[in-house]
N, C-alpha and C positions, 0 to 999 in steps of 0.2 A: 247401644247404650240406652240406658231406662229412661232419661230426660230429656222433655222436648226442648226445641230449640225457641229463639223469640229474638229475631234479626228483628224486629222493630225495636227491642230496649236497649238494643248493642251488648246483651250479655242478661239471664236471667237472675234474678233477685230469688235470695236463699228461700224466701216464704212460698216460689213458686216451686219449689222441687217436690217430689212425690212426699206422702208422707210415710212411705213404708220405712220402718225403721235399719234396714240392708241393701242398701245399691251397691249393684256391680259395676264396675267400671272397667274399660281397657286400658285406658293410659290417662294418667293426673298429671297436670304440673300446678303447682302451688305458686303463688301468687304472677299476678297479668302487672305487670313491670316492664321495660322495653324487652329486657330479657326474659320473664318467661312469656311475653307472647311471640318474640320469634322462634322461641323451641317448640312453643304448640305452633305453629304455625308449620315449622319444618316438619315434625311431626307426622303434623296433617297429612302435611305435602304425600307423605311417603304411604299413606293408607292405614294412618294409626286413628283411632278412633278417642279424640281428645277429649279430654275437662280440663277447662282450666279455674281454679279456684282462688278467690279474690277476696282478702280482709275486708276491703274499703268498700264504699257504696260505686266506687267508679275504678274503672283501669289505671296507671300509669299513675297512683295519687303519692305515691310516695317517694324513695331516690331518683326516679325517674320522672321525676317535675320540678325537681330540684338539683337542679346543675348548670353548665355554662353552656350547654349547649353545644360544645364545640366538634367538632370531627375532627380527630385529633392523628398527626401523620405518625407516629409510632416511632418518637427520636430517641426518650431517655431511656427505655427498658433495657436488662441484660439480653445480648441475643439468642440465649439458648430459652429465653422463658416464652411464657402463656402470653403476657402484656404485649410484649414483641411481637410474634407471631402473628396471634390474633390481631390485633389492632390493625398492621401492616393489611394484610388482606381483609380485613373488616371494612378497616377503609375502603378501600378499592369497592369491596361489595356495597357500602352502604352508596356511595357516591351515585354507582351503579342504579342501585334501586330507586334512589328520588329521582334522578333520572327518567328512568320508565315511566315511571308512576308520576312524575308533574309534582312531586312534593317539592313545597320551597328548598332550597337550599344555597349556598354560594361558595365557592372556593376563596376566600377574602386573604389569605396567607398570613402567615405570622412572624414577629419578629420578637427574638430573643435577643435584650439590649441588656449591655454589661459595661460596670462604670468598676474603677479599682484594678490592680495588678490581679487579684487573685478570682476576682470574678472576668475578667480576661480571660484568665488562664483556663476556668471553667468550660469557656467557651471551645476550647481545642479538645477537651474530652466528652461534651456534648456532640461536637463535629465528629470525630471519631465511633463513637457510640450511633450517631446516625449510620455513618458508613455503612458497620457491621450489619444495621438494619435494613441497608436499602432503601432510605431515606433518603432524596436529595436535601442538600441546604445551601447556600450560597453566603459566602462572608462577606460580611460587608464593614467600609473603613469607615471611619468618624467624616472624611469627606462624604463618601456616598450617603452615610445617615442622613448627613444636611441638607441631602436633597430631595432625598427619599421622606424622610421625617423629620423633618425643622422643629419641630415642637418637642423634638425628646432631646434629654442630654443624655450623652452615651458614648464612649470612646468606642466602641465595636459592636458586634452583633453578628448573630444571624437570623439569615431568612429562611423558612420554611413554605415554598412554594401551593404543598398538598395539604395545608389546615386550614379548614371552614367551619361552616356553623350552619345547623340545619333544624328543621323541623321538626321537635323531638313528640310534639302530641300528633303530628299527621305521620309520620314517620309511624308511632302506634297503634293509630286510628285505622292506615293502611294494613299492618299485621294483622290486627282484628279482622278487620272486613278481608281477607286473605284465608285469615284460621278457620273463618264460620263459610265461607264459601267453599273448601273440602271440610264441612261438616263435621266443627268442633264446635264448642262450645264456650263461654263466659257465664259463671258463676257468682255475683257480687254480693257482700255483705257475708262470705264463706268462711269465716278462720277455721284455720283446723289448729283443737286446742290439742288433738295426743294423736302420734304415731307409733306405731306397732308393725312388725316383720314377721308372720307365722308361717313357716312352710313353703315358703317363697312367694308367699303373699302378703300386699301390702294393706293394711288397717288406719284408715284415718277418721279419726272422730270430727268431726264438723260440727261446730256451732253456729250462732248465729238465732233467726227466728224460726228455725226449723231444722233443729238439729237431728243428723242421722248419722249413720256409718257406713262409709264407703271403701270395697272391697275392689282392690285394682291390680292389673299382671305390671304394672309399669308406674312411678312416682320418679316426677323431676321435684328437686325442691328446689325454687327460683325465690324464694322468699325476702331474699334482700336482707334489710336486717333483721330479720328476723332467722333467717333458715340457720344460724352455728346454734340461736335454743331451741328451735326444735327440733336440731339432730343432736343433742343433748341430751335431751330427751325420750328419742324415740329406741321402742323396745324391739328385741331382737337383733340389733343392730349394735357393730360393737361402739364401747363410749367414747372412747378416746379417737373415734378417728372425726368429731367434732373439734377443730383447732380453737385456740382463745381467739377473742374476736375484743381488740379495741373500736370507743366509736371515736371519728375527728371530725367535729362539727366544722365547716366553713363558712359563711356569712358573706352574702352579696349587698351593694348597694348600688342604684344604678344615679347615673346621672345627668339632673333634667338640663334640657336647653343643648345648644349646637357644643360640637366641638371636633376637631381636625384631623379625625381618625378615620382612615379608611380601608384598616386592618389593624388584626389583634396583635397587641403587645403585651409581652413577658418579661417579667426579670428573671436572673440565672435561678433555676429551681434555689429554695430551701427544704430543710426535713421536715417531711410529713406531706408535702404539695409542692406546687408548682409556681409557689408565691405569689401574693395578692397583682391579678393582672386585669388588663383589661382586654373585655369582649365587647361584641356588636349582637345587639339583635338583627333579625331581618327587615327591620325596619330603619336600622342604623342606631336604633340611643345604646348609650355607652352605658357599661355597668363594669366595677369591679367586683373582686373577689376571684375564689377564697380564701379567706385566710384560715389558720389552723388553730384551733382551740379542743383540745381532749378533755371527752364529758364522761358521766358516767352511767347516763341514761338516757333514751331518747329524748330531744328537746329541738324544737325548731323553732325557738324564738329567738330575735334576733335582737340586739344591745344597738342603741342609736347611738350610747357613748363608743363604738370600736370605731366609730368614724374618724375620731383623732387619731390612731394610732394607721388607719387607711390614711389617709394622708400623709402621713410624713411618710408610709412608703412609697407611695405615687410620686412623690414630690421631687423622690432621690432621681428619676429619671420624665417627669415630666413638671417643670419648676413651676409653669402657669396653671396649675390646677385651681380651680374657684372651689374652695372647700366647702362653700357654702349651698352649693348644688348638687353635695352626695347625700343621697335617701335613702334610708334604710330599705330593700329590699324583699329578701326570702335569709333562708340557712338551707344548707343540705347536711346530709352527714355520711359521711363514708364508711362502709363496714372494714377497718384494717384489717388484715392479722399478722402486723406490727405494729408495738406500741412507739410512742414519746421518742424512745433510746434504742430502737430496733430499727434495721436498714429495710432495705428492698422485701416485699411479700410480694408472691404471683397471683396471678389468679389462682384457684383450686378446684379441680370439676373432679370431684370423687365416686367413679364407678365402681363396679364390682370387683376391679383390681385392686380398688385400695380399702376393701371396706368388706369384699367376701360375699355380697346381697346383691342375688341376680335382679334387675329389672328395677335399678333406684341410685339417683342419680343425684348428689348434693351440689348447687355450686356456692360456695364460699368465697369471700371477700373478692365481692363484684362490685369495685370500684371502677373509676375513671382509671383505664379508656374501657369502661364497660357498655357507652352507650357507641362509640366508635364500631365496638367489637360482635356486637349481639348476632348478629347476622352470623358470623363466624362459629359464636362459642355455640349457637346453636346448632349448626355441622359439625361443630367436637362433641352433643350432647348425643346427638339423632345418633352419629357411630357408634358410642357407648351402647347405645341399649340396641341396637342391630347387631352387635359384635355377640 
């Protein structure tokens, strides 16, 4: 590769790159998110000679700095899909790797509390649906809640033994220093505003303070929300196999001072998420969220009036909440591709089987469990482009 490397700034800044106006490259992946720094990482692993290229001034600034953090056991997905699959053995791998590596983490378990006949009932097709995944869970009655969780009201539940909450900036910090140790690279402050397919190679314009063009045998698009417009975009490449892409903002607040928790609570899913619940830092303070608000452009600010309508869901299963100790937060936003009134979307990793373009690899609507999964879906990426 034509760029040097610069492990002292943990990734070289656009102004540093040559100024010839045609770099060659062997393999790109667009933007450094948990997920594409585990496919350049994998990548690496395998003797590919990486870039990876970065909107932001820093790695991991976008979907992947905004979320709950959680490592999630892979209960509601269909079992024949990507979310299943992956997540199920992502977990296991991600667990795996902080492990080794001494990255914080915790197995703190979750419980799924259900109040009403019909949200009961939920409860037996979520139990089910775990099965088929290979999921343990364990049900539990309104007695055992009482003793398990005094502080929740809840006629039943389940327990999810395999969900924790981990380190998601060390957890990237590690793929980093991982990628540039088999001698890849970080790019920061890189958009690539246009992509182009000539002859089974790939064209991507770069801007930024030193804009050039980069000519490459291999492009992952990890872009997050951004990668459904700029495979929209990009030429030579058929148009339609970019899917519509809705955004569902969610909204955290966490909340200051002690409180009785010593594992994450859920309500029965609603459409669009997983219902405003609560998580644990690794430090213990509580935060909820998220909740689901459909936008129609990026936007991560976050409304301190949603706090009223957070509490009366909290309340429905945790009646002593001090409403006066939830702070607004962060927002994340999720790339769907289903909207409002649309069910279940999978993940989508679109190779050259679905799309006809040797050596380029889109992945779409990488949502949660995408931080569970990353480890994985980059072993579904690395086979693509070896296949």
């Amino acid at each position: 590769m034509v760029l040097t490397n610069d492990r002292k700034t943990t990734g070289m800044n656009a102004k540093q790159m040559t100024k010839r106006d045609i770099l060659q490259a062997d393999t790109v992946v667009i933007g450094a998110g948990i997920i594409g720094l585990a496919v350049a990482r994998k990548l690496a692993m395998q003797g590919r000679d990486v870039l990876v290229l970065e909107f932001g001034a820093h790695f991991g600034e976008g979907v992947s700095s905004r979320n709950s953090e959680v490592i999630h056991a892979g209960i509601y997905y269909p079992e024949d899909s990507l979310k299943a699959r992956l997540c199920v053995r992502g977990r296991r791998m991600l667990y795996d790797y902080c492990q080794a590596r001494g990255i914080n983490h915790r197995r703190t378990g979750k419980w799924i509390v259900a109040n009403g006949a019909s949200q009961v009932e939920r409860l037996d097709t979520i139990a089910s649906q775990a099965l088929r995944n290979g999921v343990p869970l364990q049900r539990m009655t309104r007695r055992a809640l009482q003793v398990s969780l005094p502080d929740v009201t809840a006629q039943e539940a389940l327990y999810s033994p395999e969900t924790g909450i981990v380190d998601s900036h060390g957890v990237m910090l590690s793929l980093l220093g991982e990628l540039e140790d088999y001698g890849g690279q970080l790019v920061r402050r890189a958009p690539v505003e246009r992509a182009a397919t000539y002859d089974e190679e790939h064209r991507l314009s770069v801007g930024g303070q030193a804009p050039c063009e980069l000519r490459a045998h291999r492009v992952v698009n990890a872009a997050g929300l951004g990668a459904v417009p700029l495979a929209t975009s990009w030429k030579g490449v058929p148009a339609d196999i970019a899917p519509r892409q809705w955004l569902a903002r969610g909204v955290y607040f966490s909340y200051s001072g002690r409180h009785p928790f010593h594992s994450l609570v859920y309500p029965v899913p609603e459409p669009g998420g997983l219902g405003v619940h609560l998580t644990l830092d690794l430090a213990g303070q509580a935060r909820f969220g998220p909740d689901v608000e459909w936008i129609k452009r990026v936007d991560f600010s976050v409304d301190p009036g949603r706090a009223r309508s957070f509490a009366n869901s909290i309340r429905r299963w945790w009646p002593a909440l001090d409403d006066s100790r939830l702070q607004p937060a962060y927002a994340g936003i999720r790339p769907k591709l289903a909207g409002p009134d649309g069910g279940f979307a999978d993940f989508c990793i679109a190779g050259e089987r679905q799309h006809g373009v040797p050596g380029l690899v889109h992945l779409f609507g990488i949502e949660s469990p995408g931080l569970t999964a990353s480890l994985a879906i980059a072993d579904e990426v690395a086979k693509l482009l070896t296949d």
